[in-house]
C-alpha positions in Angstrom: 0.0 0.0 0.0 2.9 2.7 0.7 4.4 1.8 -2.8 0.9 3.2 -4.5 0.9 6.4 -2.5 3.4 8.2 -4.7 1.5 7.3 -7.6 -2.0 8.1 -5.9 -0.5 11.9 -5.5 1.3 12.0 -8.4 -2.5 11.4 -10.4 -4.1 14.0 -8.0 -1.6 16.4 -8.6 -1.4 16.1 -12.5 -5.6 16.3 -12.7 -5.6 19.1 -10.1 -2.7 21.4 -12.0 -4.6 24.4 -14.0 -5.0 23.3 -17.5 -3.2 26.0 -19.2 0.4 24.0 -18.9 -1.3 21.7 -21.8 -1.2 24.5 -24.3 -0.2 28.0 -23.7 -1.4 30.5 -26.1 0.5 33.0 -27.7 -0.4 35.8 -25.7 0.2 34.2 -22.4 3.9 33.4 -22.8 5.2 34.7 -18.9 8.1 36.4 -18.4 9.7 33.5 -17.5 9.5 31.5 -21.0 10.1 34.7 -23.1 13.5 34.6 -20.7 14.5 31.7 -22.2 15.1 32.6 -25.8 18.4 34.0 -27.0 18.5 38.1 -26.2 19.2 38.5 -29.8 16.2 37.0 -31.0 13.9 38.2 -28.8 15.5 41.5 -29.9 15.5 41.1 -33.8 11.9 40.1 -33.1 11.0 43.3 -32.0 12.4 45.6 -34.0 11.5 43.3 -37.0 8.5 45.7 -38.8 6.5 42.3 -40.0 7.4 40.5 -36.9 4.9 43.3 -35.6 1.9 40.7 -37.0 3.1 38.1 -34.8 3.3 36.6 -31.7 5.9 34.0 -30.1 3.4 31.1 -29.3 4.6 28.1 -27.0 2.1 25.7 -27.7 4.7 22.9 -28.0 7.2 22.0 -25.8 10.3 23.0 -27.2 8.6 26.3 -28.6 12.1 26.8 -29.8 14.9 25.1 -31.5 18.8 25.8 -31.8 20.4 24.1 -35.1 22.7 26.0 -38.0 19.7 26.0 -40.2 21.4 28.1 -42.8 24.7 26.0 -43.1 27.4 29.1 -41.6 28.5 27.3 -38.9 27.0 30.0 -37.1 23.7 29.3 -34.3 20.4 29.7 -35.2 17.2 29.8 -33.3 14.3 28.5 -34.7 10.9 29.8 -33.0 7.2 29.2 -33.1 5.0 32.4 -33.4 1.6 33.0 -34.4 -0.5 35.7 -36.8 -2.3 37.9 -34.7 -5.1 38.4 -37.0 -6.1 35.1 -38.6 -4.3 32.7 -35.9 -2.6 30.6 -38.1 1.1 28.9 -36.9 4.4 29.5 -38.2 7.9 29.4 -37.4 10.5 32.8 -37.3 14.0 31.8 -37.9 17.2 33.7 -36.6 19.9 33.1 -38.8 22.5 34.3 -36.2 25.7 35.2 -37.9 23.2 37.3 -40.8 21.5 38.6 -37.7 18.6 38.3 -39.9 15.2 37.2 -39.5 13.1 34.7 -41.5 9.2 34.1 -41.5 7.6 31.1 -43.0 3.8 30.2 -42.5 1.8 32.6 -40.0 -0.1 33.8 -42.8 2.8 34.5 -45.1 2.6 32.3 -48.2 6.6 30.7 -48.8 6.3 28.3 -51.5 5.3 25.1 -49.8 1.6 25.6 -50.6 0.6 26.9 -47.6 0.6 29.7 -45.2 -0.2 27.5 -41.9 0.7 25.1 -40.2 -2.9 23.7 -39.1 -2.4 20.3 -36.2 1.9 20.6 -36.1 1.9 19.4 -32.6 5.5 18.4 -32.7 9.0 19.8 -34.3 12.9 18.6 -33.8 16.4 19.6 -35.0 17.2 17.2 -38.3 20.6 17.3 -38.5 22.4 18.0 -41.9 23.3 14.5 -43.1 21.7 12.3 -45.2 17.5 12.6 -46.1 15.9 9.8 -46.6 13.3 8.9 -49.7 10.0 10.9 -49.2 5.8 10.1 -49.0 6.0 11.4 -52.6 9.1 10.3 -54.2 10.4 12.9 -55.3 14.3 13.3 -54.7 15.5 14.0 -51.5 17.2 17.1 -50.9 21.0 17.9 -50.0 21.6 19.4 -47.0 23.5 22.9 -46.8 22.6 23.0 -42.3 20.1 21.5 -40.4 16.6 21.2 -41.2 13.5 21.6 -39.1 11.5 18.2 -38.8 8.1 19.4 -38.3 5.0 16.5 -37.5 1.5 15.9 -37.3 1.9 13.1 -35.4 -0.1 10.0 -36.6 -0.9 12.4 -40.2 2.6 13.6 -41.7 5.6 15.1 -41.5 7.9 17.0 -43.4 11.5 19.0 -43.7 11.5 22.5 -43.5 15.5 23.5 -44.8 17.6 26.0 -46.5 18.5 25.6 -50.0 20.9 28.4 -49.9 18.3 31.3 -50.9 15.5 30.5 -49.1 13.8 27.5 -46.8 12.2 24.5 -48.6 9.6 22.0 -47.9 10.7 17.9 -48.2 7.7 15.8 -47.5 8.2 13.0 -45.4 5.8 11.2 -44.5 2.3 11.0 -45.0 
């Protein structure tokens, strides 16, 4: 009977914690989560006139990714925000060395066929290496940095990487 204690608590506690640690909305990101992205970021962020449309969303846990993304050898930060107006998802990039900042999604058409991310409820560093054959056959791209993995799980997922000039989208799986 001691040995199910723990676990008796451990349940109580998790159905009695407020429900907004399942999914945060854009607008509540505390003080402490918006601490723990890179100053620089946050700072290109807001001085960024687009970026003004936006808001950092932490709806998944990492809401933000470090990876060299753009092949430099530089860090970059890779971060979930959200269109103000419509809602729809996206993800700003921070291409550290360029100190520049790229949107894709949120609203912003980028070549992929769509402006949103609608159900990604998941997202990892892909490191540069080797990709392999995608859901729709067509060749698999070369690697100049890291890509963004980025997953519906149980639906489809798909690379988001740089081809050198802008980011691309490599379907995975579907």
């Amino acid at each position: 009977m001691i040995v199910q204690k723990p676990h008796f608590w451990a349940l109580l506690l998790m159905f009695l914690t407020p429900a907004r640690f399942t999914c945060i909305d854009a607008a509540e990101i505390d003080l402490v989560t918006l601490s723990s992205l890179p100053p620089a970021l946050r700072e290109s962020f807001e001085k960024n006139p687009q970026a003004k449309r936006y808001t950092l969303s932490a709806y998944i846990n990492p809401f933000y990714l470090h990876g060299d993304f753009d092949g430099d050898g530089q860090q970059d930060t890779a971060v979930l925000i959200k269109e103000q107006a419509t809602g729809k998802n996206g993800i700003a990039i921070f291409h550290g060395k360029a100190n520049r900042l790229v949107l894709i999604g949120a609203g912003r058409d980028w070549g992929n066929g769509s402006d949103d991310f609608p159900g990604l409820d998941a997202w990892y560093v892909f490191r540069r290496g080797l990709v392999g054959q995608g859901a729709d056959g067509k060749k698999p791209p070369k690697l100049r940095g890291d890509a963004i993995m980025v997953v519906k799980t149980e639906s489809a997922s798909a690379l988001i990487y740089w081809d050198g000039k802008r980011y691309g989208w490599y379907q995975q799986g579907d």
